[in-house]
C-alpha positions in Angstrom: 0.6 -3.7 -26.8 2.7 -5.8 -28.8 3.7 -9.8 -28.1 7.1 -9.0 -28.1 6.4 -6.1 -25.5 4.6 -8.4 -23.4 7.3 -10.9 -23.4 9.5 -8.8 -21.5 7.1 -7.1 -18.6 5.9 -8.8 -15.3 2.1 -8.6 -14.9 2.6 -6.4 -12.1 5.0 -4.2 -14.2 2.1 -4.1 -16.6 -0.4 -3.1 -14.2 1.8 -0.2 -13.0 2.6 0.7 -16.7 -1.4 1.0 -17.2 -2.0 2.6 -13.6 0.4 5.2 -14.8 -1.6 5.8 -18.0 -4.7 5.8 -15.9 -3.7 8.7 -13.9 -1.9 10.4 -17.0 -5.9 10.1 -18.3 -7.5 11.3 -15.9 -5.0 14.3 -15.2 -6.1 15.3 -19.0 -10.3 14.6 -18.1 -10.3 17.0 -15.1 -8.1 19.6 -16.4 -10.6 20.4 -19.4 -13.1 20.4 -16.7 -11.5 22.3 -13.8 -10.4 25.8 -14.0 -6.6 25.6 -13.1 -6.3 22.3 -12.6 -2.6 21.9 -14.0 -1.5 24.1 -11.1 0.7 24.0 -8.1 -2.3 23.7 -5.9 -3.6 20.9 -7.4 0.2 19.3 -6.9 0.5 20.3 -3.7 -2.7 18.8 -2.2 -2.1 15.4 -3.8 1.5 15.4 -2.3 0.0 15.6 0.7 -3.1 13.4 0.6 -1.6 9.9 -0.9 1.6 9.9 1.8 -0.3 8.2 4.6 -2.2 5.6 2.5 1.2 5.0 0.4 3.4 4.5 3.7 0.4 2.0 5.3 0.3 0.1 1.7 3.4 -0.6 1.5 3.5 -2.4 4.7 -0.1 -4.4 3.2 1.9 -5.1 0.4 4.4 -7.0 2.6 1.4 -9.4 3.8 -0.3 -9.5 0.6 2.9 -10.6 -1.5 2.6 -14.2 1.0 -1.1 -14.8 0.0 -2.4 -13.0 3.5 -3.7 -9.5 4.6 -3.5 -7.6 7.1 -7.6 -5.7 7.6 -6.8 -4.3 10.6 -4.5 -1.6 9.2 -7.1 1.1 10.1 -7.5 0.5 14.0 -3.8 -0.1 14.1 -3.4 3.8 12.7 -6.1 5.1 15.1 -5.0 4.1 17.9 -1.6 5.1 17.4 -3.0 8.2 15.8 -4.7 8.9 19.3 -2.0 7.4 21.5 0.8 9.3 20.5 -1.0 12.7 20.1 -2.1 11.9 24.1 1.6 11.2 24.7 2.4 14.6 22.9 -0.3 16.6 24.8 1.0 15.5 28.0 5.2 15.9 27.2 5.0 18.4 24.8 9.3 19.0 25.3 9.4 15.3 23.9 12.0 14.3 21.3 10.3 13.8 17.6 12.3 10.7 16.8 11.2 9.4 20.4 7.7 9.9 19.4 8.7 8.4 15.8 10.0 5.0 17.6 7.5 4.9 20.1 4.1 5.0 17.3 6.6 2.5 14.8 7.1 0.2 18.6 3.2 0.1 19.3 2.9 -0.9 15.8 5.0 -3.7 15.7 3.3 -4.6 19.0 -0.2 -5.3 17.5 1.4 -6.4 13.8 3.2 -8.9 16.2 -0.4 -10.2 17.0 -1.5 -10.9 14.2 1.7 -12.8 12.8 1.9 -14.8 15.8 -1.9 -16.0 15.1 -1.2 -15.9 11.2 2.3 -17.8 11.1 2.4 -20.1 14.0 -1.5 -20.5 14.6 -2.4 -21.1 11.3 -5.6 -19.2 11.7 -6.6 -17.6 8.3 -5.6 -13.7 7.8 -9.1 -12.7 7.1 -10.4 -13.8 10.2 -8.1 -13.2 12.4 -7.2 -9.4 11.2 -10.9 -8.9 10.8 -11.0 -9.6 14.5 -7.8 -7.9 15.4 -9.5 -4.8 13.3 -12.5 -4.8 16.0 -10.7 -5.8 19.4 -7.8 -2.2 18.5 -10.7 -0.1 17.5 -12.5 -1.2 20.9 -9.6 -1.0 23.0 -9.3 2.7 21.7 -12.8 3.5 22.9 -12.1 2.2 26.0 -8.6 3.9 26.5 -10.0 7.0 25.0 -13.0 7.3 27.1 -14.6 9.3 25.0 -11.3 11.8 25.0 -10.7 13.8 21.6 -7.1 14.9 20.8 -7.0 18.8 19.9 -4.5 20.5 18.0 -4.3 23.2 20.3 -2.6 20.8 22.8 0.0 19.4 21.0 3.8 20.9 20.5 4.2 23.1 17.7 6.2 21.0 15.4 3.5 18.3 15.4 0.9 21.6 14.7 3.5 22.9 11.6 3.9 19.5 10.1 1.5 19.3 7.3 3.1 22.4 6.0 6.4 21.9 6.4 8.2 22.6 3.0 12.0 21.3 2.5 11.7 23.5 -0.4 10.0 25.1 -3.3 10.0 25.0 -7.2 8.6 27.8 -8.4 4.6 27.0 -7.3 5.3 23.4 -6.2 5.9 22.9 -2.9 8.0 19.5 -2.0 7.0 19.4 1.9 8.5 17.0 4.2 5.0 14.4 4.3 5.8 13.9 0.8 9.6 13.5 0.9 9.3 10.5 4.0 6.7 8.5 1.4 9.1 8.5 -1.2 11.6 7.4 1.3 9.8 4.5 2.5 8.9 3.4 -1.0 12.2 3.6 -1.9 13.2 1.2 0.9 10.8 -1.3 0.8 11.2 -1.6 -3.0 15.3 -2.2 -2.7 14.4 -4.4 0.3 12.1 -6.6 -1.8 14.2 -6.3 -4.7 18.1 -6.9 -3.7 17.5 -8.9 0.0 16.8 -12.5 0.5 14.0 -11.8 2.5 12.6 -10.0 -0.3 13.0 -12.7 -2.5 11.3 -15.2 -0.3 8.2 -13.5 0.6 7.9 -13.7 -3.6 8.7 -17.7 -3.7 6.1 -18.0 -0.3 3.5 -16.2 -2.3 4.0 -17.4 -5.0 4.0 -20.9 -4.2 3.6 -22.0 -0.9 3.9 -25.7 -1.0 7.1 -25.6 -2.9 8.4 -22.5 -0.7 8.0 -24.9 2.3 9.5 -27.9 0.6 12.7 -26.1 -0.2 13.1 -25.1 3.7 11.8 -21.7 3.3 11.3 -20.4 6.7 7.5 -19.4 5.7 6.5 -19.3 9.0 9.3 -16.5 10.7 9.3 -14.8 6.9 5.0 -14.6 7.2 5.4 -13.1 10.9 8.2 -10.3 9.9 6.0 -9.2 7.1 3.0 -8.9 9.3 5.7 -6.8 11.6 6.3 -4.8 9.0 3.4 -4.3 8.3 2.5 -2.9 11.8 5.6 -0.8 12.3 4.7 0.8 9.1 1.0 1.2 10.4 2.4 3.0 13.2 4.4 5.5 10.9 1.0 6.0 8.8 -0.6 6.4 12.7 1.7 9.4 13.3 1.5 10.7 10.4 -2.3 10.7 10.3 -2.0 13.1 13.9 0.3 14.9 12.9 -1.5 15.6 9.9 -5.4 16.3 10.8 -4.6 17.2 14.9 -8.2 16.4 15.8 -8.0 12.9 16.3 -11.3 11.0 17.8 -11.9 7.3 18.0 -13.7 7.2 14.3 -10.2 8.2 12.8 -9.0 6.2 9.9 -11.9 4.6 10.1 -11.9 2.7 6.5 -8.1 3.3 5.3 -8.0 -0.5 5.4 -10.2 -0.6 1.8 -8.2 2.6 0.7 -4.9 0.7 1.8 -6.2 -2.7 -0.1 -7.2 -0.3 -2.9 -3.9 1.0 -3.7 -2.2 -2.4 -3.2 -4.1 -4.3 -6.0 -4.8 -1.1 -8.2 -1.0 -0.6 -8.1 -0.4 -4.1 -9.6 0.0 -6.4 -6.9 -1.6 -9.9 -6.7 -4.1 -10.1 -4.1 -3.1 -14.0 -4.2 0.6 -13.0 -3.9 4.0 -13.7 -5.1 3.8 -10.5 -7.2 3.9 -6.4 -6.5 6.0 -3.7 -5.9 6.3 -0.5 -3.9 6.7 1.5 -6.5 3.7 0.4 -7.9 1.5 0.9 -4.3 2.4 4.3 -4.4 1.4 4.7 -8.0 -1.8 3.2 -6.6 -2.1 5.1 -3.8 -1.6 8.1 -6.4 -4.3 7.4 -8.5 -6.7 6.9 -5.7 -5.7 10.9 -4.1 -6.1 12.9 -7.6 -9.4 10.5 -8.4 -10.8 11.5 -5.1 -9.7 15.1 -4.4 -10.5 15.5 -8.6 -14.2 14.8 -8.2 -14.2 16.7 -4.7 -13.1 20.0 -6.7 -15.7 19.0 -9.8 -19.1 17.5 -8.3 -18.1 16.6 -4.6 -17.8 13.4 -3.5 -19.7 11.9 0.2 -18.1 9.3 2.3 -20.7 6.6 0.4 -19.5 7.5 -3.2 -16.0 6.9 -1.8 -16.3 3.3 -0.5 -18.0 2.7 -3.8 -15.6 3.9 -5.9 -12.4 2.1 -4.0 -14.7 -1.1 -4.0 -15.1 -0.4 -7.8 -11.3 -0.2 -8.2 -10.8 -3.0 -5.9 -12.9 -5.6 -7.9 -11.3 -4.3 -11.8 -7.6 -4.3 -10.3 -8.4 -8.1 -9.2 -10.5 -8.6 -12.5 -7.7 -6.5 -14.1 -5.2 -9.3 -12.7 -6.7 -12.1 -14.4 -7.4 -10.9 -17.6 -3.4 -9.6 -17.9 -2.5 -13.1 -16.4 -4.1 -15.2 -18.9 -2.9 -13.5 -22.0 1.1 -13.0 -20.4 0.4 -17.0 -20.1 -0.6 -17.3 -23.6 1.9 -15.1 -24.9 4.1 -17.1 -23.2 3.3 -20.0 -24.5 3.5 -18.6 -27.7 6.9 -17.8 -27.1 8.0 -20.9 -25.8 6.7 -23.0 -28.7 8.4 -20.7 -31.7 11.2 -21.0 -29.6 11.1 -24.7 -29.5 10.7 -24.8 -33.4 13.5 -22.8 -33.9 15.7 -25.1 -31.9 14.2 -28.2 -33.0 16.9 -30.0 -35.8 15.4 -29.8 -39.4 12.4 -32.2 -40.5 11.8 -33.0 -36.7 8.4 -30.9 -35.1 8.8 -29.3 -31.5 6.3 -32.3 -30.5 9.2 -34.7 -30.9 8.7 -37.4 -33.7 10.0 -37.8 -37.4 8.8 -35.7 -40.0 
């Protein structure tokens, strides 16, 4: 990749430039090693496998673009997974959009939580989401009671959902799981890119002190993102029921390094003030053909799986730094040609005659 290249791309815009070549490579790997890869099939079970991590990722990315995260993402989904599929069970005549505001509502609730102890108690996001994570997944135990949701109690829309197609192009099926990702991705990427609030959860993340000096609000800006962040967790938490009908208290159990996964691998910085939505769902992408990929060609256990998102976790980050310091000295580079140019004739860019 050239200097003059890199002078005009974002580090996250090069991570999502390489995450895209990633997943072109590995498209080319498994198709010369499973029979009919480049199929409809193989389309239509990633379309459906990365929606629920994309839409839940997006909402991370939110925290993670002010220097926070949100590790409770998981038990947020569960137990709105469970909840609403009891609340469907029991009112099966209910109205889907009801249902939609009532699993984005409980969401917010416990997204609210954490952004209230985030923002305004100035407890660190680690420990009080890794907290938050425990105390949801408990409180689902204990409201669950040991209760598993069924698909064969829940309304026939909810039942149909994973295979509702809007419609069909030749073998590819674009189904409606799919089509509400792409929605939300859209959304959250004009939101960060064309709204102040976008623009301020960069400057808080990507420098707090001076964020703060300007009269940033940091702390309401930290607290919507981390309500974002839970409404969208709520959407995943439907989505998830909807999708798999079975729900028990172990559900989801682990999307949190899957979510984190697709944030960093899609090019945003763990340490904020950088990241797109595009590029989480390019993240969240690679991370559905890599896994259903090796599924088809050796099978993959629930071990290898946490190994292999921990593996992408620590080369994203690793990734990050190596991409950092050469856009710096590129940069730099830059800057000082630049300087020379400018500089009058016999005087250097370090000032002094020649």
């Amino acid at each position: 990749m050239t200097d003059a290249l890199l002078r005009r791309l974002r580090p996250s815009q090069v991570r999502e430039l390489i995450t895209v070549l990633i997943i072109i490579g590995i498209v080319i790997f498994f198709s010369t090693q499973i029979d009919n890869y480049l199929s409809g099939r193989t389309f239509n079970r990633v379309s459906t496998e990365f929606p629920i991590i994309a839409v839940v990722a997006v909402g991370q990315l939110l925290v993670v673009l002010t220097r926070n995260l949100d590790l409770s993402v998981g038990s947020q989904v569960a137990l709105v997974a469970w909840s609403t599929g009891w609340i469907a069970t029991q009112a099966p005549d209910i109205n889907p959009i009801l249902l939609v505001l009532m699993a984005m509502g409980m969401g917010v609730i416990m997204g609210g939580i954490n952004g209230v102890i985030v923002s305004y108690g100035r407890v660190p996001a680690i420990i009080t989401t890794l907290a938050t994570l425990a105390i949801y997944r408990s409180f689902l135990i204990t409201v669950a009671n040991a209760q598993t949701i069924e698909t064969r109690g829940l309304p026939d829309w909810i039942v149909n959902f994973p295979g509702t197609t809007l419609f069909e192009y030749g073998k590819l099926d674009i189904r409606l799981i799919f089509v509400i990702a792409l929605i939300v991705v859209a959304v959250v990427q004009l939101l960060l890119a064309f709204l102040p609030y976008g623009r301020r959860l960069y400057a808080i993340g990507s420098n707090p002190d001076a964020a703060r000096m300007v009269g940033l609000p940091k702390q309401r800006d930290v607290f919507l993102a981390y309500l974002g962040c839970g409404a969208l967790a709520g959407l995943g938490g439907l989505m998830q029921m909807a999708k798999f009908g079975t729900i028990t208290v172990d559900s989801a159990r682990g999307l949190e390094m899957a979510v984190i996964a697709a944030v960093v691998v899609g090019g945003a910085n763990i340490f904020g003030g950088s990241g797109s939505a595009i590029g989480v769902m390019l993240g969240a992408v690679l991370i559905a053909v890599l896994d259903l990929s090796l599924a088809r060609w050796i099978g993959i256990s629930d071990f290898a799986r946490d190994f292999l998102l921990g593996a992408l976790i620590l080369l994203a980050v690793a990734g990050d730094v190596v991409i950092n310091k050469r856009l710096q000295k590129v940069w730099l580079r830059a800057r000082r040609r630049d300087e020379a140019r400018a500089a009058p004739h016999g005087v250097t860019a370090g000032g002094g005659d020649g």
